[in-house]
Backbone as a chain_set.jsonl record, in Angstrom:
{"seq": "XXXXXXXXXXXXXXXXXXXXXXXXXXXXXXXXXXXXXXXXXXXXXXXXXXXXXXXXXXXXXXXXXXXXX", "coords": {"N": [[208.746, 5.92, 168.351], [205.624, 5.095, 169.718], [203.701, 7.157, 172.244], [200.826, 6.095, 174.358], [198.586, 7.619, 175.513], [195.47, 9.566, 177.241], [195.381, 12.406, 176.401], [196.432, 12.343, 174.011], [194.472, 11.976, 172.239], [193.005, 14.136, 171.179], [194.915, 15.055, 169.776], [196.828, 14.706, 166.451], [196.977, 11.199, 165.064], [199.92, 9.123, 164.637], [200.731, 8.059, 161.043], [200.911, 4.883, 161.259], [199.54, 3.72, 162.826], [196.905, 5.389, 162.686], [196.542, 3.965, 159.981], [196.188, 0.853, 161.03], [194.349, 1.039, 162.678], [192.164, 1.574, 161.024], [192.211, -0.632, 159.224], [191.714, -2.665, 161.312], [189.029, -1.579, 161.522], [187.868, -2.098, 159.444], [188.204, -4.727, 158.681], [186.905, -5.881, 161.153], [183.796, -5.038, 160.481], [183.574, -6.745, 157.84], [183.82, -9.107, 158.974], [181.874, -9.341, 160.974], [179.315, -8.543, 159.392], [179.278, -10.644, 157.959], [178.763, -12.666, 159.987], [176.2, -11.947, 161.366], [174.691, -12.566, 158.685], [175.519, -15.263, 158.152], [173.928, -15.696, 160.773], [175.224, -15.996, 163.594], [174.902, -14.35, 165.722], [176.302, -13.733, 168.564], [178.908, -13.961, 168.099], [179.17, -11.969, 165.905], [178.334, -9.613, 167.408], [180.668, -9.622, 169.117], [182.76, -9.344, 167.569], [182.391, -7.109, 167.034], [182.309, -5.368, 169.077], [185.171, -5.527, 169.389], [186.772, -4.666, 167.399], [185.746, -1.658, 167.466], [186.288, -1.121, 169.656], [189.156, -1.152, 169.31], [189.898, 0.582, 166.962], [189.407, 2.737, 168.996], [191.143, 3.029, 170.981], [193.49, 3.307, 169.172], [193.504, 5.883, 168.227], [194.594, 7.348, 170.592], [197.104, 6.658, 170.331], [200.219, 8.669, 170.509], [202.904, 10.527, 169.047], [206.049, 11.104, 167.144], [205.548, 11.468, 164.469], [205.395, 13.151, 161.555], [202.214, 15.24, 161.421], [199.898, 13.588, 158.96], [198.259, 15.291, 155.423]], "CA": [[207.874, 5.068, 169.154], [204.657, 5.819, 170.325], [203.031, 6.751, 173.511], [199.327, 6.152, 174.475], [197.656, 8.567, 176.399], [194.227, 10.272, 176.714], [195.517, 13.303, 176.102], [196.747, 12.012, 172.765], [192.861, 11.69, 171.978], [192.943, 14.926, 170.223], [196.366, 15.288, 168.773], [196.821, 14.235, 165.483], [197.112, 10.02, 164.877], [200.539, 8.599, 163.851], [200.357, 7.415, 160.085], [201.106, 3.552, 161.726], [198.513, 3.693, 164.052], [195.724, 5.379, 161.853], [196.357, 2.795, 158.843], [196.567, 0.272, 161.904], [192.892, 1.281, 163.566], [191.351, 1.989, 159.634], [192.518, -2.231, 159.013], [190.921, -3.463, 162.191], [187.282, -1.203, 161.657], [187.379, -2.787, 158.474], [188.169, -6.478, 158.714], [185.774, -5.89, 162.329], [182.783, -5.078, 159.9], [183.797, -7.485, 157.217], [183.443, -10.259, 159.584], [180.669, -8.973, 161.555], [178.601, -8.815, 158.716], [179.155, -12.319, 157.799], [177.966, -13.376, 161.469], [175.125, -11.742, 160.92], [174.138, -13.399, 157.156], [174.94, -16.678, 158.939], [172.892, -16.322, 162.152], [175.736, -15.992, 164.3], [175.242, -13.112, 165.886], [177.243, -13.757, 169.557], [180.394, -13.766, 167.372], [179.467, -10.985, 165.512], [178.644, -8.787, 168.663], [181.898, -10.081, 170.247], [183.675, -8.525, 166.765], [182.081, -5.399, 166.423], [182.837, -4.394, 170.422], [186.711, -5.262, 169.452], [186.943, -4.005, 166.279], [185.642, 0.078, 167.425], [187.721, -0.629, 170.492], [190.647, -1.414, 168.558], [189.915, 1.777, 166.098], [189.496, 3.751, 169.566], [192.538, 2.91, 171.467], [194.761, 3.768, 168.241], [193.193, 7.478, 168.237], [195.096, 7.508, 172.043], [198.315, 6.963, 169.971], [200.932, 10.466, 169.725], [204.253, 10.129, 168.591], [207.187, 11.874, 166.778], [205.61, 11.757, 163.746], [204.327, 14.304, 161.075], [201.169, 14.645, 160.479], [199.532, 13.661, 157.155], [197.168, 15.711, 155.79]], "C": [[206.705, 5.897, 169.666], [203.903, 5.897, 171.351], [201.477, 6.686, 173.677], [199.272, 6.791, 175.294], [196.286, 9.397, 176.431], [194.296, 11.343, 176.258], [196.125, 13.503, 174.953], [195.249, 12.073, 171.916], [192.853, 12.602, 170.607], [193.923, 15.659, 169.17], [196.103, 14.242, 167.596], [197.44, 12.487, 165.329], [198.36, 9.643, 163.877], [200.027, 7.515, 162.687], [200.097, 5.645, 160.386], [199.641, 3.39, 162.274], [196.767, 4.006, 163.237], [195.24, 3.947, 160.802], [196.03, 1.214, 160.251], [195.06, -0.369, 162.036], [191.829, 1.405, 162.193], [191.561, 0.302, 159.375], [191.483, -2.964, 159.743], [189.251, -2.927, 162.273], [186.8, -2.069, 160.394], [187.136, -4.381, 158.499], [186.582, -6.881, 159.717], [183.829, -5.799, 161.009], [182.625, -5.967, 158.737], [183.08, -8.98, 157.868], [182.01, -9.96, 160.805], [179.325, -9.245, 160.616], [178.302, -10.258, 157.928], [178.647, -12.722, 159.086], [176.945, -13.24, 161.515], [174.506, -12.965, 159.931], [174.226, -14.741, 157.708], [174.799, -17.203, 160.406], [173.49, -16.355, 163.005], [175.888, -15.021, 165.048], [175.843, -12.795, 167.521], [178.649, -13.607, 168.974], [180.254, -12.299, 166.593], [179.4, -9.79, 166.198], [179.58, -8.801, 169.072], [182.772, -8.71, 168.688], [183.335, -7.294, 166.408], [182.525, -4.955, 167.715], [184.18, -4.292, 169.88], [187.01, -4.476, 168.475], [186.976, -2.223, 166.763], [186.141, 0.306, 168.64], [188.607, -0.402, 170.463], [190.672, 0.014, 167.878], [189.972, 2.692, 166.777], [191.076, 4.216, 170.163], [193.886, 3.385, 170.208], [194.504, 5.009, 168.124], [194.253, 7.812, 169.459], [196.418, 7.054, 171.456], [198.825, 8.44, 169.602], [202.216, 9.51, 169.731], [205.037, 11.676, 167.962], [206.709, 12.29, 165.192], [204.586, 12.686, 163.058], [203.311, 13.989, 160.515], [200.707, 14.598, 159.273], [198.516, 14.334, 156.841], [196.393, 15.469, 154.345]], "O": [[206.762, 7.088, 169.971], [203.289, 4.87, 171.64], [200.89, 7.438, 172.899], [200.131, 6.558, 176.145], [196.078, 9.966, 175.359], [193.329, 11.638, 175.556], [196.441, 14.655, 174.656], [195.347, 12.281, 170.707], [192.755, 12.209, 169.445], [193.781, 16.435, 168.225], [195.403, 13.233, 167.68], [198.654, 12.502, 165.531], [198.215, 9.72, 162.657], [199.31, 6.537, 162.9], [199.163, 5.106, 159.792], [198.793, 2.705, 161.703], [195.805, 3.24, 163.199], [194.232, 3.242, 160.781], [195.242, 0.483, 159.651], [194.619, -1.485, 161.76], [190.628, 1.311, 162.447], [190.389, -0.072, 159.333], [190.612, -3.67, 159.235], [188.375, -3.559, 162.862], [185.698, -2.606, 160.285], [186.091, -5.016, 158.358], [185.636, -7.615, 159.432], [182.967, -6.678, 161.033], [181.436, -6.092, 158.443], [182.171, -9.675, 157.415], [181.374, -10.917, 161.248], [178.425, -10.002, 160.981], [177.255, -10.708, 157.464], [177.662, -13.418, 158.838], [176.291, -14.263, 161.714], [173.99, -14.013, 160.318], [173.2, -15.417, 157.79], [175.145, -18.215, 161.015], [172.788, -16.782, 163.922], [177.05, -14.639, 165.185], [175.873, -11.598, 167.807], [179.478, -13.006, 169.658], [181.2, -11.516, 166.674], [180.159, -8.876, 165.874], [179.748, -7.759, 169.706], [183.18, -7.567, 168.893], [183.904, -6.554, 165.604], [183.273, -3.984, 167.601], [184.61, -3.142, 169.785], [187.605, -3.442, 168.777], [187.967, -1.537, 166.515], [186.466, 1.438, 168.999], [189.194, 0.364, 171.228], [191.596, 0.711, 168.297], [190.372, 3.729, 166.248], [191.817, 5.177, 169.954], [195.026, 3.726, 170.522], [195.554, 5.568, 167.807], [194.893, 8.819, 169.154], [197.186, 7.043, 172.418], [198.29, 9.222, 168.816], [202.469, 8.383, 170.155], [204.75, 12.85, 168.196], [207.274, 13.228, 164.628], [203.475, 13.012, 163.476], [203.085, 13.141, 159.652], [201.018, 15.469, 158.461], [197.603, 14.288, 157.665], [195.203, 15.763, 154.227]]}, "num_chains": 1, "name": "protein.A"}
């Protein structure tokens, strides 16, 4: 299991958590960029803040496991 903490920041990112935060930057710019192309761009602001929040907060995951390299 894994704990969040800031001091996790710079420790190495359980495999879960990386693949996790690498999913949500993607989909986040996926659909962002469609908001954009159709003119929506309050929705696509709204998904780009969550999206590189989402990708931050999973960096602030440590755990038990080894890292990958």
């Amino acid at each position: 299991m894994a704990s969040f903490s800031f001091k996790n920041y710079w420790d190495p990112t359980p495999k879960t958590y990386r693949i996790i935060g690498d999913i949500l930057l993607a989909l986040g710019t996926i659909i962002t960029t469609n908001g954009i192309m159709e003119g929506n761009s309050t929705m696509a602001l709204i998904v780009l803040i969550i999206s590189v929040l989402g990708k931050f907060f999973t960096n602030l995951a440590g755990g038990n496991e080894e890292p990958q390299q």
